[in-house]
N, CA and C of each residue as an Amber inpcrd file, in Angstrom:
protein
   366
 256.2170000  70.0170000 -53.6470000 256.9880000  69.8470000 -52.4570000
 256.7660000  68.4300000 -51.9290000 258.3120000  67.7840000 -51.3600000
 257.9280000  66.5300000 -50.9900000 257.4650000  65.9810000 -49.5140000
 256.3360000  64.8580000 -49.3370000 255.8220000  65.5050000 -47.9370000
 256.8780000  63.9400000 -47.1130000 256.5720000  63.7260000 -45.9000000
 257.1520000  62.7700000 -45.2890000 256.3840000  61.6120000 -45.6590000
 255.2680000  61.5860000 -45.8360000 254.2300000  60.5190000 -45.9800000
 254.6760000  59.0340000 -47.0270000 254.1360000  58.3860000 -47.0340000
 254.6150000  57.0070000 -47.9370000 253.2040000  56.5270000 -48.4750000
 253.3110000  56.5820000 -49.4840000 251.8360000  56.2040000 -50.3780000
 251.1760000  54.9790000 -49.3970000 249.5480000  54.8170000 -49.2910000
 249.3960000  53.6860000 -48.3330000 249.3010000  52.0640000 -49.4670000
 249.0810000  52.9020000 -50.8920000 248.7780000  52.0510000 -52.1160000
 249.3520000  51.1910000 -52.6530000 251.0160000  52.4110000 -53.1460000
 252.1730000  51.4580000 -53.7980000 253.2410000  51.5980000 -52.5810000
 253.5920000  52.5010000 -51.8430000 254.8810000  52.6710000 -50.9240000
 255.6680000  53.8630000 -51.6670000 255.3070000  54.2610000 -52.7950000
 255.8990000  55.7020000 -53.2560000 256.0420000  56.6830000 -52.3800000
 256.6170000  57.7730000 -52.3600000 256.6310000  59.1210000 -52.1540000
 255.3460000  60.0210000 -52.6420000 254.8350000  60.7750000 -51.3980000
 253.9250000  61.3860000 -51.5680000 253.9630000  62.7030000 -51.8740000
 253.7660000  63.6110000 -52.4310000 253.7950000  65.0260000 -53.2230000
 252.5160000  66.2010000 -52.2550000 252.9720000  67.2240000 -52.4140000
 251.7090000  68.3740000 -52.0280000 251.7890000  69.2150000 -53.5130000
 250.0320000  68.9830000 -54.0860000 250.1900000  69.1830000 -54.9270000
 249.1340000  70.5830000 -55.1100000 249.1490000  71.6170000 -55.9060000
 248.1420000  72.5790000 -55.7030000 247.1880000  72.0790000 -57.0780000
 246.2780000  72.3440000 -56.7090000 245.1060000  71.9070000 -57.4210000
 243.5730000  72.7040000 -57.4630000 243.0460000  72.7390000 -58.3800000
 241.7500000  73.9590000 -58.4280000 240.9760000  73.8150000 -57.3780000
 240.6460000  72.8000000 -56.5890000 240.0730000  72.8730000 -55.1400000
 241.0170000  73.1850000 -53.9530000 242.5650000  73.7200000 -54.2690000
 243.0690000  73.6170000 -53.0630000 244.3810000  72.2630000 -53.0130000
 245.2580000  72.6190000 -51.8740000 246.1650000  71.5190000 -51.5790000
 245.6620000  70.5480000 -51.5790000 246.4160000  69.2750000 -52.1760000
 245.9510000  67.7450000 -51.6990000 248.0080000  67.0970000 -51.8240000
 247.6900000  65.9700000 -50.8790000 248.6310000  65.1180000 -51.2340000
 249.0650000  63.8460000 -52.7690000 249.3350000  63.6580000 -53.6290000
 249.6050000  62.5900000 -54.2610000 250.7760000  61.6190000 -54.7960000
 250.7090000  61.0700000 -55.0180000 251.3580000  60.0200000 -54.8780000
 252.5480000  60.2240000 -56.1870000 253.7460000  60.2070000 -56.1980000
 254.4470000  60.6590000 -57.1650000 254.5620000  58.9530000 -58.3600000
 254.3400000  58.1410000 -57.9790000 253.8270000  56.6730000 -59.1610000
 252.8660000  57.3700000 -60.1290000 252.7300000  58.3630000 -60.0590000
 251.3450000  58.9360000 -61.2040000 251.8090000  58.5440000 -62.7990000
 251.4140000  58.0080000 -63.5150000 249.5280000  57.5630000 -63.7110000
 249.2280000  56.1360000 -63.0100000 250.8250000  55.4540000 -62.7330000
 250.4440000  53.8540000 -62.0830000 249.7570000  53.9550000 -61.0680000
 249.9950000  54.9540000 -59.9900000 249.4300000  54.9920000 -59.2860000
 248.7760000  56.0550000 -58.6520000 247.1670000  56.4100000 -58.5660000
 246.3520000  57.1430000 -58.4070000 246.3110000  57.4320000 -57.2400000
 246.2920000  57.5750000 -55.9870000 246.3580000  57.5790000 -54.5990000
 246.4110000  59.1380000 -54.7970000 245.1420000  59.9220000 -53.9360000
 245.3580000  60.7690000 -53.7150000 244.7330000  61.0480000 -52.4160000
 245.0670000  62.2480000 -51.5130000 244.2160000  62.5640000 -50.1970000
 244.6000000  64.3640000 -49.9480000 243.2850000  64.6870000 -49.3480000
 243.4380000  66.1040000 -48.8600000 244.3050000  66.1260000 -47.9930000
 244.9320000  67.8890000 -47.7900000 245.7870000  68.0880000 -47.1270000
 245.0050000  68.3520000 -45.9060000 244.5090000  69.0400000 -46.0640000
 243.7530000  69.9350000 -44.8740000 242.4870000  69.6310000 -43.7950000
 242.1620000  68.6770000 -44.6640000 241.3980000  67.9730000 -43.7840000
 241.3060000  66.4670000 -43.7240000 240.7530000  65.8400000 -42.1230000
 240.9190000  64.6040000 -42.1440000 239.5200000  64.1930000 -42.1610000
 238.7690000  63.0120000 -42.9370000 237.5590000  62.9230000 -42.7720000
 237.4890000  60.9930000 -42.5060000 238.7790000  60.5620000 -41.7810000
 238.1880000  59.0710000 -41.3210000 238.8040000  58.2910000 -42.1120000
 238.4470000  56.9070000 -42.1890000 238.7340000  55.9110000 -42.8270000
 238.2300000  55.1430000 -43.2590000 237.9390000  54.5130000 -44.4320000
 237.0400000  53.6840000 -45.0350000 236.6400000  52.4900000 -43.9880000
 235.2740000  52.5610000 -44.1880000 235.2060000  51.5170000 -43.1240000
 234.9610000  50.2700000 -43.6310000 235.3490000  49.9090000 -45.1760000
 235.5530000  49.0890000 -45.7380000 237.0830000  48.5010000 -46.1290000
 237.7060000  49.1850000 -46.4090000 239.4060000  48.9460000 -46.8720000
 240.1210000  49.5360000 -45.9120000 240.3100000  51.0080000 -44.9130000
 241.0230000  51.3320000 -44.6020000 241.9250000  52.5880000 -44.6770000
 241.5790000  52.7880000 -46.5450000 242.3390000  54.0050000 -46.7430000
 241.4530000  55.1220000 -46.2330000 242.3640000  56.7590000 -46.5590000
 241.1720000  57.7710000 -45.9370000 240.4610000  57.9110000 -46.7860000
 239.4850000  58.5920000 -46.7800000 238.0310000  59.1430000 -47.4440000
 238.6290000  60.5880000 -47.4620000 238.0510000  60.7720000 -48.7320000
 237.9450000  62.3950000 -49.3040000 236.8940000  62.5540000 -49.4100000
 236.7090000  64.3570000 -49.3140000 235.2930000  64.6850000 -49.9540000
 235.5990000  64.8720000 -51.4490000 234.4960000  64.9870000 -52.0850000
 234.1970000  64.6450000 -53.2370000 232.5300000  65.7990000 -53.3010000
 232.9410000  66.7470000 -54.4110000 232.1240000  67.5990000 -54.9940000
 231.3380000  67.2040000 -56.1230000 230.2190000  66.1400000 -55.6830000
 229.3140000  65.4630000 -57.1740000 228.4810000  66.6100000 -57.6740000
 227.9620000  65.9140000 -58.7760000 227.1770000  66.4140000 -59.6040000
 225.5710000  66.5230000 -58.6290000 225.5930000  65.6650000 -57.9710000
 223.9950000  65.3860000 -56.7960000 224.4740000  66.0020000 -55.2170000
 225.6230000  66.4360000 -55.2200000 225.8360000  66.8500000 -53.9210000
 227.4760000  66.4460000 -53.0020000 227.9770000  66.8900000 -52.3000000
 229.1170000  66.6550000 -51.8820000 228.7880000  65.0230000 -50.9550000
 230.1910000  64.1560000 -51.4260000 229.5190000  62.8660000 -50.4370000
 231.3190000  62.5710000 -50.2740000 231.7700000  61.7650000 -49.1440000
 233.1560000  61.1280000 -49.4110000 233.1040000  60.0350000 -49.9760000
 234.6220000  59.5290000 -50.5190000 234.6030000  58.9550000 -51.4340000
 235.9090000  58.0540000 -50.7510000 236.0050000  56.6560000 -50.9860000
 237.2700000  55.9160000 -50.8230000 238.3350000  56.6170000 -51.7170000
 239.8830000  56.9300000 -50.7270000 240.8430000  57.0480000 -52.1320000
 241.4690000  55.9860000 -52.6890000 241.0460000  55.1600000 -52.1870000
 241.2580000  53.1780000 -53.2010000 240.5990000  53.2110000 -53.8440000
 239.4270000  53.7150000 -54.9960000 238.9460000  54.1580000 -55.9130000
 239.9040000  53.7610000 -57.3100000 239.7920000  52.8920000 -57.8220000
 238.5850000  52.0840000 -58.2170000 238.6330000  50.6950000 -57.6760000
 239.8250000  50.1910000 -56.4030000 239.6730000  49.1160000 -55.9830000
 238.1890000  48.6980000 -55.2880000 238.1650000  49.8580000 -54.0250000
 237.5530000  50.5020000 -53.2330000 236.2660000  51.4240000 -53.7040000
 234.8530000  51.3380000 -53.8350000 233.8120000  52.0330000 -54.1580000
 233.5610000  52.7790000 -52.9310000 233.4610000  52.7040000 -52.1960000
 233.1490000  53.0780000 -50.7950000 232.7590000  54.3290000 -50.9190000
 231.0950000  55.1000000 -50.4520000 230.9410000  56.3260000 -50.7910000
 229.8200000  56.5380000 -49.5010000 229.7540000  57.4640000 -49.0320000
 229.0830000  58.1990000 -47.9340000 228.4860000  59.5380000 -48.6240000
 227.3420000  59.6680000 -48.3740000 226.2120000  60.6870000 -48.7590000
 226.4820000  61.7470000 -47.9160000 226.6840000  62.6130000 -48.0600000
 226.3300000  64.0290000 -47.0470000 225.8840000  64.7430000 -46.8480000
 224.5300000  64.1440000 -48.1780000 223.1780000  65.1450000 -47.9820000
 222.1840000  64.3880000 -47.3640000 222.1330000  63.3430000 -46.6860000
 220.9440000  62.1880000 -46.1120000 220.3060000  62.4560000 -44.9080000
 219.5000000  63.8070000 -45.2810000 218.7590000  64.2880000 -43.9360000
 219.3900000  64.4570000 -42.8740000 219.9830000  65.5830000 -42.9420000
 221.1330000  65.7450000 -41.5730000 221.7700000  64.4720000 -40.9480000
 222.1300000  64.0290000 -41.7110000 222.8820000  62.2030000 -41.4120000
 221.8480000  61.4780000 -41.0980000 220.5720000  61.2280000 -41.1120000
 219.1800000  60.5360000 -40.8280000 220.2650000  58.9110000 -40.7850000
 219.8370000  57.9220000 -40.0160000 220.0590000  56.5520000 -40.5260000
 219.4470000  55.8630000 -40.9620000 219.6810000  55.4380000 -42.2620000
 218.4820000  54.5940000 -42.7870000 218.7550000  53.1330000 -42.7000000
 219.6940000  52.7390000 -41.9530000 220.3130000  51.4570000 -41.5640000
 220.9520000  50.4500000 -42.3940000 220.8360000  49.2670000 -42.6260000
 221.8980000  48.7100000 -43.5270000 220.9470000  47.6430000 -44.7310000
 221.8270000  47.3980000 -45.9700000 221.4170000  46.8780000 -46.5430000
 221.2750000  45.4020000 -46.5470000 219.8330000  45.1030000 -47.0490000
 219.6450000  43.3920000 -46.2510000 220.3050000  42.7880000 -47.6580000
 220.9890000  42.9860000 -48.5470000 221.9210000  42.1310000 -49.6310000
 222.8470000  42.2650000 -49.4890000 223.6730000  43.2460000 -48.6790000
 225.0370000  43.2870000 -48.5680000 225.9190000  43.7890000 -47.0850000
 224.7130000  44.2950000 -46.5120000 225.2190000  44.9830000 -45.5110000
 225.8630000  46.7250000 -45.5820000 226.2970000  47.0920000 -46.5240000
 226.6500000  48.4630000 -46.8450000 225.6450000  49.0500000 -46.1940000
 226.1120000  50.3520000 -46.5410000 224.6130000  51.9360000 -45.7990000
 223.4730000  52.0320000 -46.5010000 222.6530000  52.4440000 -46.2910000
 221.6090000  52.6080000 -47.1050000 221.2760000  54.1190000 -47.2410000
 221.5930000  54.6780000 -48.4350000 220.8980000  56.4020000 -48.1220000
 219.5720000  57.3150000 -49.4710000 219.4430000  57.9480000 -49.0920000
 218.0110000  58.5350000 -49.5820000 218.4380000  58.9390000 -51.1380000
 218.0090000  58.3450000 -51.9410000 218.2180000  58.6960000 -53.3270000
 217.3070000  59.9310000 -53.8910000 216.9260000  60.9880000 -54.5770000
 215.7980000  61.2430000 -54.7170000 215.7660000  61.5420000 -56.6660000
 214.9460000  60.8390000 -57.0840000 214.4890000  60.1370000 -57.9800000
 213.6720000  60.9320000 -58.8410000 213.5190000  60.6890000 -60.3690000
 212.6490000  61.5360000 -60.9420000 210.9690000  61.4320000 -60.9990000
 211.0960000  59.6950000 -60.5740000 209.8000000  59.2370000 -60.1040000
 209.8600000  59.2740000 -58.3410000 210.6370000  59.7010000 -58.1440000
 210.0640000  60.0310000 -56.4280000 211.5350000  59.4400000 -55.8960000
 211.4630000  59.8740000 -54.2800000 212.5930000  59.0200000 -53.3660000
 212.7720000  57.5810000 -53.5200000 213.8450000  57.4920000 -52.9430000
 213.9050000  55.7230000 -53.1010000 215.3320000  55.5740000 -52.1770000
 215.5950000  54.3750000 -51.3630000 216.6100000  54.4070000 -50.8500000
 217.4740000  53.2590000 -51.8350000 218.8080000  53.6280000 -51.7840000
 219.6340000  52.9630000 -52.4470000 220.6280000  52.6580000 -51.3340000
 221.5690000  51.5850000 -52.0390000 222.8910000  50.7550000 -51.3940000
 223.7280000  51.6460000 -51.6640000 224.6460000  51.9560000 -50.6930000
 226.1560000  52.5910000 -50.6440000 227.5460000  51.7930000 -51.8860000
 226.8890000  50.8080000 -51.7900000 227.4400000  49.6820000 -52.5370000
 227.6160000  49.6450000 -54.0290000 226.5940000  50.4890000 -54.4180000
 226.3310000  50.5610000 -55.8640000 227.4070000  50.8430000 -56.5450000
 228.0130000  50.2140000 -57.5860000 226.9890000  49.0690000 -58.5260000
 227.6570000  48.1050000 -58.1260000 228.3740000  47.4950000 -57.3420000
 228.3110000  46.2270000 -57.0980000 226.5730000  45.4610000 -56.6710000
 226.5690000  46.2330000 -55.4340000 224.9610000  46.1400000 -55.0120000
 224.0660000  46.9110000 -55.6130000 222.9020000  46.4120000 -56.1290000
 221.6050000  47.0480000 -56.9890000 220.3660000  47.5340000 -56.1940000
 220.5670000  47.3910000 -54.8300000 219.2960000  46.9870000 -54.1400000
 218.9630000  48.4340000 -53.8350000 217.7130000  48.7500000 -54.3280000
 216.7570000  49.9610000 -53.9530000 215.2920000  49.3680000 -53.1120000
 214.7730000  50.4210000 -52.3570000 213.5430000  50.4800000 -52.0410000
 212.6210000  51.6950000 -52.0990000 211.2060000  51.8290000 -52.8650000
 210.5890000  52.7010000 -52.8380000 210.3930000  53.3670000 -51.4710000
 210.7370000  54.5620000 -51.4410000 210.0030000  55.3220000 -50.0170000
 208.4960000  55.8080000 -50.3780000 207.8010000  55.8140000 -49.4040000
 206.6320000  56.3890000 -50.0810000 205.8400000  58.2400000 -48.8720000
């Protein structure tokens, strides 16, 4: 079904599409263009690029994700100690959130892999 929306990516026509997690919107440019966003819920805006943030069901835990992906890395943790702040990174400025490690915790850059920067927690 076609929605009113206008891709924010290419300017295409946007689609409601059913999908194994549920409704989402996408972008009918598919495969040129990847742009996708939930229907049902709104979770903000990158506070790097602009577009919205989806959640995203990882392998380490649910975190949002930029839908400018792969322009856009932009990723928010949503398991980081009931949102704890671990404040910002001194190489880039991005978030900093709680990694936990096979040799122990460690905080990492939101940034990654552009940014590499970890610190041991102890």
């Amino acid at each position: 079904m076609k929605s009113e929306e206008k891709c924010p990516k290419c300017g295409g026509d946007l689609k409601i599409v059913e999908g194994k997690n549920g409704e989402f919107l996408a972008c009918t440019n598919f495969p040129e263009c990847r742009f996708s966003k939930d229907v049902n819920s709104d979770h903000g805006d990158c506070p790097q690029c602009g577009f919205p943030l989806r959640l995203i069901h990882g392998y380490y835990g649910d975190f949002l994700g930029c839908t400018n992906y792969p322009d856009c890395r932009y990723t928010f943790n949503l398991d980081d100690d009931e949102g704890e702040d671990f404040g910002a990174c001194p190489e880039c400025g991005g978030g900093l959130r709680k990694i936990e490690g096979k040799f122990g915790d460690f905080l990492g850059c939101s940034n990654y892999p552009e940014c590499k920067f970890t610190k041991k927690l102890d």
